[in-house]
N, C-alpha and C positions, 0 to 999 in steps of 0.2 A: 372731666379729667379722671373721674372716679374709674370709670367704664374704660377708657383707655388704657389705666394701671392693670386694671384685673384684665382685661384684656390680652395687654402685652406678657403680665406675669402666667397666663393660661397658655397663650405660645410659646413663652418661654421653656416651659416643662415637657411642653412636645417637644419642641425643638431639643432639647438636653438629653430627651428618651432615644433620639436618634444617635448612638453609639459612632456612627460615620461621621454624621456632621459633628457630633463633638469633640470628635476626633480631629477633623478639617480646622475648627474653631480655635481651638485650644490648645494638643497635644502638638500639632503639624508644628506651629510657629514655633515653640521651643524646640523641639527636634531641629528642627532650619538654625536657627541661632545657635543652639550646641556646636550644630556640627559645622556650617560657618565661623564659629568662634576657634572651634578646633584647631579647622584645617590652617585658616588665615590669621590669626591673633598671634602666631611668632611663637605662641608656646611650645616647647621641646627644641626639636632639632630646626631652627631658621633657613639652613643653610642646603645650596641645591650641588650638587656631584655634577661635572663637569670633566670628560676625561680629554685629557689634551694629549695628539703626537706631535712632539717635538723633533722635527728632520735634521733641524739644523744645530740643536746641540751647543750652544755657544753660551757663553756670559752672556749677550745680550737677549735668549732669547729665555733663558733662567729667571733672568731678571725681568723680564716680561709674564712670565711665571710668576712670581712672587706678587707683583702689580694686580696679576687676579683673583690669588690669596686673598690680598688686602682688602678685594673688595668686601671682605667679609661675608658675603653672599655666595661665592662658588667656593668649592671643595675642589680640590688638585686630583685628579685623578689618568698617572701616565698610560700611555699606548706605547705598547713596543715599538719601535723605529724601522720593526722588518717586518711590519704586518700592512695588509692592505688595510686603510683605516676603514672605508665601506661594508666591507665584509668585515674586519673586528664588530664595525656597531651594527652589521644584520645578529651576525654570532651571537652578540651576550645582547641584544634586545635593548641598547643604547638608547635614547631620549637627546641627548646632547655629545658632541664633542667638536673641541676644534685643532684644529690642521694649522701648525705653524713652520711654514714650509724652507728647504735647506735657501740658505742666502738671504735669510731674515739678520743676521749678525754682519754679514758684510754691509748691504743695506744703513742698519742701523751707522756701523761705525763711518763710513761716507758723509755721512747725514751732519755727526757728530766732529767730524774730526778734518774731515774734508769743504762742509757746508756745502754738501752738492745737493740741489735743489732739485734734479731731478729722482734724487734717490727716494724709492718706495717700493713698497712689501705689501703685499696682502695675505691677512690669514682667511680658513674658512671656517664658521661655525654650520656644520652639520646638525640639522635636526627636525622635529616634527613640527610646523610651522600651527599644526590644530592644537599642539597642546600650551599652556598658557605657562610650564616650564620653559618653552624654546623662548618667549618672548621674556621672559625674565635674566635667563643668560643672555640673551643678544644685550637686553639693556646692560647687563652690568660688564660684558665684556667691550661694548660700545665707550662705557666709561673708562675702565682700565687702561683702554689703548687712547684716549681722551690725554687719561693723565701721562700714559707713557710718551704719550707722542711731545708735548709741554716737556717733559724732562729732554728727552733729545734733542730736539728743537725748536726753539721758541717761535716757529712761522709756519711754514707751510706745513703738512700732515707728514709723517714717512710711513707710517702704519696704517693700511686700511682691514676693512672686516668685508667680507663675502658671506652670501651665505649657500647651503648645498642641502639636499631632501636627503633622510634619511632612508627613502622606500627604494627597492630594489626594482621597484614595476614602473618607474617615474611616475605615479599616481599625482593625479592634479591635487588640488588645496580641498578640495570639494570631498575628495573620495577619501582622505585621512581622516573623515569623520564618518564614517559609514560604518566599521568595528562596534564604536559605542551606541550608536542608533541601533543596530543588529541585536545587541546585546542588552539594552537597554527593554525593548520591544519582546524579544525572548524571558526575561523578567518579570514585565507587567502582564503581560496578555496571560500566558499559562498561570500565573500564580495568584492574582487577582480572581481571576474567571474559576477556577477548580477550589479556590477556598471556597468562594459562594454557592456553588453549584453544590458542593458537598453537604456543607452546611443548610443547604435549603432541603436536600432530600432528605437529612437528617431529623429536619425540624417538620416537612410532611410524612415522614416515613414513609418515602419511596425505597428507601432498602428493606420495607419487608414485603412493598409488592415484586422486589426483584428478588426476595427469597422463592418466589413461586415458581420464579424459570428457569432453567438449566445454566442458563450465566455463569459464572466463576466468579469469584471476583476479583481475582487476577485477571481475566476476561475483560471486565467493567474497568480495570483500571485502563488495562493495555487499550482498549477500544477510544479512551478518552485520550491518549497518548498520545494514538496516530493520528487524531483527529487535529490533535495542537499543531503537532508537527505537519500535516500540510498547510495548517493555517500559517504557522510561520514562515514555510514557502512561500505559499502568496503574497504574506506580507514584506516578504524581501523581494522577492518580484516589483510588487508594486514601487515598494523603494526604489530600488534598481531604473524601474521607468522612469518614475519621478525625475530621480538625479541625471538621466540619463537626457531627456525631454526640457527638462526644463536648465538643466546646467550642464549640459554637454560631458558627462560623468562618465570615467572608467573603468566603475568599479570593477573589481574583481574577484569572483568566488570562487574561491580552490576546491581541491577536494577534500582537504584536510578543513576548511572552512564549515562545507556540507556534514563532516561528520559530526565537527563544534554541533552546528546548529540542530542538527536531531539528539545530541549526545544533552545538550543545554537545554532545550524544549522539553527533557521526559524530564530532567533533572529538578524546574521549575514546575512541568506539572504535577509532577507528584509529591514533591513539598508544598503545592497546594493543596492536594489531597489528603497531607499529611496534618496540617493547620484545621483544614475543613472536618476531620471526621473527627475532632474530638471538640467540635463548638456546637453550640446547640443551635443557635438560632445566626442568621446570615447578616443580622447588622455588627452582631461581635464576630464575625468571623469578617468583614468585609472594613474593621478597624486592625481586628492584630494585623491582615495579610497589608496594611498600608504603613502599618508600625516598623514591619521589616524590612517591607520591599523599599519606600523611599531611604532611609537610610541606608541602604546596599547600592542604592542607586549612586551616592554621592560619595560613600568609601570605598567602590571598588573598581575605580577607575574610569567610570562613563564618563563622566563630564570634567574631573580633575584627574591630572597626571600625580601618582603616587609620591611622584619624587619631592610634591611639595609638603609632603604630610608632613606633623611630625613624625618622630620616632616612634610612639605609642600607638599610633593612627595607623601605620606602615604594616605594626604588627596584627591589628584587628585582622585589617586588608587582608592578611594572608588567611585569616579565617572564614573569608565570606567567600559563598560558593562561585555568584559571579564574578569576581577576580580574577580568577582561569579563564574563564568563558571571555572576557573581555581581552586577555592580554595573549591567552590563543589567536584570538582574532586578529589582532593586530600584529603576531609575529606574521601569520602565514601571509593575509592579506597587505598588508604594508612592509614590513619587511622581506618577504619572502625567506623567513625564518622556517621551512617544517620543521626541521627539529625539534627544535624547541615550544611548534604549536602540539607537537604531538606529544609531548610532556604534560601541556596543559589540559588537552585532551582527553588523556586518561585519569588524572586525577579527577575531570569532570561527568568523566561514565562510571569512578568508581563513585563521586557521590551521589549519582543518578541512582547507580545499583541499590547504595542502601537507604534513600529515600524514596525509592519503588517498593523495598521488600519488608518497610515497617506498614506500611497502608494495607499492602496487600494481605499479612497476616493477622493485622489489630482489627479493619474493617469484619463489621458482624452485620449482615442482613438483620439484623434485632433490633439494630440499634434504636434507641427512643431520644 
């Protein structure tokens, strides 16, 4: 037993010297619970925006309105009654809304006043079936119109729910996740790989045998740059087959997509460059660059839709570089929003700019 204590406690100290895995061990799980606790623990704002166009304009469908108030869960949020709703939610990059279409009030009063049993209405809730907001409103507008239906009449349904895609490209179920895998993969690969590669040259001093060549090192940067970025081609390629092979996928790369992804690829690797040239050794450079990247991972929109944060979460979001990169993606690609991808666009090549041009002038061929 003896030999096995000292044993286990002599691995032990290896194990703990290794900065990665202690990192995996230890810091990972609390990070995951913070930031699960965050998002889902109901702290801050609970409640998800829901914008409704009402055609029909009546008491009855007001009062249908109010019923989704109640659920306490959605937020009221009107559509003008002279807009296309489709284009309204390509325009402002919508998540949800529903359609409560003209002769929902006559409908209702039949129902109520007449007991006519064939009388029925259906709304439609529009929205992005990937994101785990759209299944939260379908639930609670499922409910609303549960309870509304009970109050009109006590038997057959008069109220049904439909539902309709948000994407202007009719993209299958498959391809509305294909933004955050892009963006996701654009994240990890560059800024993983150029913290450690930095930091390992750092720690051999390979930057003072690249003092001896003509190199730049803006040279050296840019060289690792283009390098990411065809790999991220490839890797959208292969995606693209994958999804395509194996689930019949259609996805779709704009052009404004194309520029996301090289504009997000220099962006990521040079804030890896940025991490990596001032660690000395590549097991702390290969713990901070896991410290930032998983949590950017889960605040900015890859795997949850914003709309569920709270309040305070919503405002990080707006802090983290891939935020743009993601919801770029998802105007031009699912939406067919450019506009509005090209807003996020540039915000994304100006942080590219100035995470390019602090490496480029702090890096020293000297460094030790």
């Amino acid at each position: 037993m003896k030999r096995i204590l000292a044993d286990a406690k002599a691995f032990g100290k290896q194990y703990l010297r290794s900065r990665t895995g202690t990192f995996f061990a230890l810091a990972f799980p609390v990070i995951l619970i913070l930031l699960f606790g965050a998002i889902f623990s109901g702290t801050g704002s609970a409640s998800l925006a829901i914008y409704v166009q009402d055609l029909d304009n009546t008491p009855a469908s007001h009062t249908f309105i109010s019923a989704l108030n109640s659920t306490q869960i959605l937020v009221y949020n009107p559509i003008p009654a002279d807009v296309n709703i489709t284009g309204f939610i390509r325009d402002n990059s919508i998540n949800t809304a529903l359609l409560i279409p003209r002769g929902f009030g006559d409908n209702v009063s039949r129902a109520m006043l007449l007991h006519d049993q064939n009388a029925s209405v259906t709304v439609t809730l529009y929205g992005d079936p990937t994101q785990s907001s759209f299944g939260i409103a379908s639930s609670a507008v499922e409910g609303a119109i549960t309870g509304y239906n009970f109050f009109v009449r006590q038997a057959a349904p008069v109220v049904h729910m439909t539902t309709g895609q948000v994407s202007e490209r009719g993209a299958k179920y498959i391809d509305l996740f294909l933004p955050g895998i892009i963006g996701f993969t654009i994240l990890t690969t560059p800024l993983f790989g150029m913290t450690g590669i930095c930091a390992e040259y750092r720690t051999r001093k390979y930057f003072k045998f690249l003092a001896t060549t003509k190199l730049s090192k803006a040279e050296w940067l840019a060289a690792k740059i283009v390098f990411y970025v065809l790999l991220m081609f490839v890797s959208v390629a292969l995606i693209l087959t994958a999804g395509v092979l194996v689930f019949h996928m259609d996805g779709t790369i704009t052009p404004v997509a194309v520029l996301l992804i090289i504009a997000g690829t220099v962006e990521f690797t040079s804030l890896g460059m940025l991490l990596g040239i001032f660690i000395r050794d590549s097991e702390t450079a290969a713990a901070i660059a896991n410290a930032i990247g998983f949590p950017m991972m889960f605040l900015a929109g890859s795997f949850f839709p914003l709309d569920l944060f709270p309040s305070y979460l919503k405002t990080v979001a707006h802090f983290l570089p891939l935020t743009y990169l993601n919801e770029g993606l998802r105007s031009t690609m699912v939406l067919g929003n450019d506009s509005v991808a090209l807003v996020d666009l540039a915000v994304t090549t100006g942080i590219a700019v100035v995470f390019f041009i602090i490496p480029a002038r702090t890096l020293s061929w000297k460094s030790k």
